[in-house]
Backbone as CSV, one residue per row, in Angstrom:
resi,resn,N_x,N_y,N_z,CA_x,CA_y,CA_z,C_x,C_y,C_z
1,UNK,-24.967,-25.694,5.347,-25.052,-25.604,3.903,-26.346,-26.261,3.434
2,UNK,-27.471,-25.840,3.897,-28.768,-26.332,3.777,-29.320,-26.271,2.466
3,UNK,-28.747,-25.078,1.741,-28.975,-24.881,0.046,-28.130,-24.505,-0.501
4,UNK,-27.219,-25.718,-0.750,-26.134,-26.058,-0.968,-26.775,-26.346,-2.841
5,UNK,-28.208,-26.769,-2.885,-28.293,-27.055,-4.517,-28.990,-25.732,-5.032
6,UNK,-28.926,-24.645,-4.218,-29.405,-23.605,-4.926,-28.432,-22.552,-5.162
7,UNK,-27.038,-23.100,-4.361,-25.417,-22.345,-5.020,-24.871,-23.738,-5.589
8,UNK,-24.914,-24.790,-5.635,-23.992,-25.284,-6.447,-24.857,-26.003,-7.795
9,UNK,-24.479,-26.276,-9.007,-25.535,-26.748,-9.738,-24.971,-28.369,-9.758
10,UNK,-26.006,-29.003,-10.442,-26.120,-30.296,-10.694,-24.376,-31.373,-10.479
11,UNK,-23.846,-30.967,-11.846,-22.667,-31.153,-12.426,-21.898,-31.412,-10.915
12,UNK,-21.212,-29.791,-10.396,-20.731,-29.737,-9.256,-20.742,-30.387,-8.361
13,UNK,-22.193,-30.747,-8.174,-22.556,-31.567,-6.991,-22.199,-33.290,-7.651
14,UNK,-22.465,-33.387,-8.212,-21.743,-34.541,-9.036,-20.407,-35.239,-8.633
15,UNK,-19.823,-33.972,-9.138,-17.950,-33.993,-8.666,-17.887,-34.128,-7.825
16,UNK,-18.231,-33.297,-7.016,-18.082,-33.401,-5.097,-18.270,-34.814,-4.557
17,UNK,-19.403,-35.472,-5.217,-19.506,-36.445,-4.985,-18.469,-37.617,-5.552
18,UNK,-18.114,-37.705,-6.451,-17.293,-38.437,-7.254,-15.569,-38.006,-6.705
19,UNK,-15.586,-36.871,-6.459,-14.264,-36.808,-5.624,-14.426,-37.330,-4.180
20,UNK,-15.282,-36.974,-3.494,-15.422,-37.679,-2.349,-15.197,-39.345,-1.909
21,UNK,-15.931,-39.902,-3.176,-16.226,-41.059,-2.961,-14.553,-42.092,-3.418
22,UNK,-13.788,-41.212,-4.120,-12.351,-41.250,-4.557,-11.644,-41.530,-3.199
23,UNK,-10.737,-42.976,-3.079,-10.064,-42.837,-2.157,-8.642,-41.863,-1.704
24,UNK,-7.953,-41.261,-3.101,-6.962,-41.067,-3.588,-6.833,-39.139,-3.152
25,UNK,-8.590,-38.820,-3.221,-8.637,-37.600,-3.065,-8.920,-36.779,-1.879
26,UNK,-8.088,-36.153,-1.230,-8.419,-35.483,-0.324,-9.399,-34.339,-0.221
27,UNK,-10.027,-34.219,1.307,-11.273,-33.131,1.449,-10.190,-31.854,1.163
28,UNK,-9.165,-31.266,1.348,-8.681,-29.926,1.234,-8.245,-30.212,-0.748
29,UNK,-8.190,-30.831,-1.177,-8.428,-30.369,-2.730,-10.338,-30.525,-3.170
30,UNK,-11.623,-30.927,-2.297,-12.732,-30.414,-2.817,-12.647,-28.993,-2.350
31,UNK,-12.224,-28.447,-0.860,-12.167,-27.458,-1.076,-11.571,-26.439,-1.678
32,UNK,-10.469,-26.521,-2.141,-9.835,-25.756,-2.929,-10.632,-25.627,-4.439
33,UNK,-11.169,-26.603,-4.701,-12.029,-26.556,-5.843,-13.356,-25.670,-5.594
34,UNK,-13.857,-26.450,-4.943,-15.326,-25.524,-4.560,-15.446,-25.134,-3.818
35,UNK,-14.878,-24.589,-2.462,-14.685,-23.901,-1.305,-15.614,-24.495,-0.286
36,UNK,-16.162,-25.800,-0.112,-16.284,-26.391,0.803,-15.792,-27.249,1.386
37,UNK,-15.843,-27.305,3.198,-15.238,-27.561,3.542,-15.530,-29.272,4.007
38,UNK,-14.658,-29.993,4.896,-15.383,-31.591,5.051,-16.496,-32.028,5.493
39,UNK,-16.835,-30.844,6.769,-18.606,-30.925,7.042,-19.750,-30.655,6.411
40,UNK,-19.324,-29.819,4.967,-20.371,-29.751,4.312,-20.317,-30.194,2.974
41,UNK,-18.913,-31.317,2.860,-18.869,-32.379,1.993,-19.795,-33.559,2.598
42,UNK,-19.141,-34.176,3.383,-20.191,-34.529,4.573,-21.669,-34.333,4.535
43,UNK,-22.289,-33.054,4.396,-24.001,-32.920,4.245,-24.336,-33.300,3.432
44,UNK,-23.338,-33.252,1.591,-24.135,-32.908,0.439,-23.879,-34.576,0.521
45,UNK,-22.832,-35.166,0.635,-23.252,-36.479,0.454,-24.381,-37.207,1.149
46,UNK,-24.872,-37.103,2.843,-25.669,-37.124,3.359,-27.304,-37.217,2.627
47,UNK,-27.569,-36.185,2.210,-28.368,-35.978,1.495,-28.761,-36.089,0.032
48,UNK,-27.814,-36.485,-0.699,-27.534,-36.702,-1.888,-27.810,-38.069,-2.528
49,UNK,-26.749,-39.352,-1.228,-27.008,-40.204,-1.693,-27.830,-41.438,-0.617
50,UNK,-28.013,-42.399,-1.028,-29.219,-43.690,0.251,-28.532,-43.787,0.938
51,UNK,-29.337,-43.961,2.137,-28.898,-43.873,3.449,-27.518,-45.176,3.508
52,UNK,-27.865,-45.947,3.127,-26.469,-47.155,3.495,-25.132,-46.669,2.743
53,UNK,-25.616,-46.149,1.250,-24.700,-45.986,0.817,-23.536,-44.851,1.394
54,UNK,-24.148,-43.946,2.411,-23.709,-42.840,2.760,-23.428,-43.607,4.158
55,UNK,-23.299,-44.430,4.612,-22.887,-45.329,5.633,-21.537,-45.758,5.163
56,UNK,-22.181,-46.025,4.629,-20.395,-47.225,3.130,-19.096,-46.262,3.101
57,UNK,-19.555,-45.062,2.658,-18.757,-44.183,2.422,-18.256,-43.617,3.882
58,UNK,-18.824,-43.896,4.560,-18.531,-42.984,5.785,-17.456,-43.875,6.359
59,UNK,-17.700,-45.489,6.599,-17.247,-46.323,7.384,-15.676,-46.115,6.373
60,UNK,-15.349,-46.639,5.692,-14.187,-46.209,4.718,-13.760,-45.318,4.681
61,UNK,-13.918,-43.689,5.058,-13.106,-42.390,5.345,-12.378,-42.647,6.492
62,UNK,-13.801,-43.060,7.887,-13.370,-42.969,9.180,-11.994,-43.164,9.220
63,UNK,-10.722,-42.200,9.404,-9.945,-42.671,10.051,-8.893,-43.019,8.877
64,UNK,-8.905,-42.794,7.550,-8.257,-42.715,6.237,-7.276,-41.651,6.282
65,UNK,-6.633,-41.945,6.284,-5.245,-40.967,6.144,-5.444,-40.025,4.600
66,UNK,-5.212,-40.871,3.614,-5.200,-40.142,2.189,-6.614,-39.115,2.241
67,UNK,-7.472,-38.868,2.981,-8.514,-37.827,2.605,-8.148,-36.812,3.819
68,UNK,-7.292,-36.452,4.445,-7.285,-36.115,5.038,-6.199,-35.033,4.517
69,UNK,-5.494,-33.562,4.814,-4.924,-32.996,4.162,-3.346,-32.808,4.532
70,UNK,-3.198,-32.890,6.157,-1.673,-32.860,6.761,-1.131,-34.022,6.398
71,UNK,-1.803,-35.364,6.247,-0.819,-36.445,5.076,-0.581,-36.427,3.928
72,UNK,-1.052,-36.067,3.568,-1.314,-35.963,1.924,-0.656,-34.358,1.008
73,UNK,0.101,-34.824,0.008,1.093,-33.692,-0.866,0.546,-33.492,-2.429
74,UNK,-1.338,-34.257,-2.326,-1.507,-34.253,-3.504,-2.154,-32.406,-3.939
75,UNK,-1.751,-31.751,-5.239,-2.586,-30.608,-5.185,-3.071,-30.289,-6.471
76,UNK,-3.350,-31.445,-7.262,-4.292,-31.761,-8.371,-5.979,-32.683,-8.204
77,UNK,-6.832,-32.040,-9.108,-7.945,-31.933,-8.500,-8.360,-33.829,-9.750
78,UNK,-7.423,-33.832,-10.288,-7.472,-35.187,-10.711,-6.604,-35.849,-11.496
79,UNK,-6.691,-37.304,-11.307,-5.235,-38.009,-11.962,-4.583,-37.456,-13.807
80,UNK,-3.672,-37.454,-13.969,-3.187,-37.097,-15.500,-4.238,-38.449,-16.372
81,UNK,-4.345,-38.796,-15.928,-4.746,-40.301,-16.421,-6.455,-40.164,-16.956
82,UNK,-7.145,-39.178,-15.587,-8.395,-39.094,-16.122,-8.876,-38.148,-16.887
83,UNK,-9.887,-38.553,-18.060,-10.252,-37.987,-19.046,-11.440,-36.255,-18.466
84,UNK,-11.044,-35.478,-19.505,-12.239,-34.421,-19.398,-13.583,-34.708,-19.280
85,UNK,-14.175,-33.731,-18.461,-15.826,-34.457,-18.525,-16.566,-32.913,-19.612
């Protein structure tokens, strides 16, 4: 997904990121949203954000149950709680 910012725009890539970085949210609801999948959630963050910070994030998935989709029964793309953007 090498041009990944020339199909997804700004905003999108935003979310992806902001859901990603969500402990609560699993990779099979970004894809259901935007039809990508964890390896190329995985790139856009890669590239998106500084190198440590994309360390940070990584070390904290490794191995997280809740982002993962056979644990998890969530199939809302965000809490009742959070506001419209």
């Amino acid at each position: 997904m090498k041009n990944f910012k020339n199909i997804l725009s700004k905003d999108q890539i935003d979310r992806i990121i902001e859901m990603a970085w969500e402990d609560r949210t699993p990779f099979n609801a970004i894809q259901k949203q935007f039809g990508i999948n964890e390896k190329n959630v995985k790139y856009i963050l890669r590239s998106s954000l500084k190198t440590k910070t994309y360390l940070i994030w990584r070390k904290r998935v490794v191995g997280r149950k809740t982002k993962h989709s056979q644990t998890s029964n969530c199939n809302r793309f965000k809490s009742k709680n959070q506001t419209n953007h």
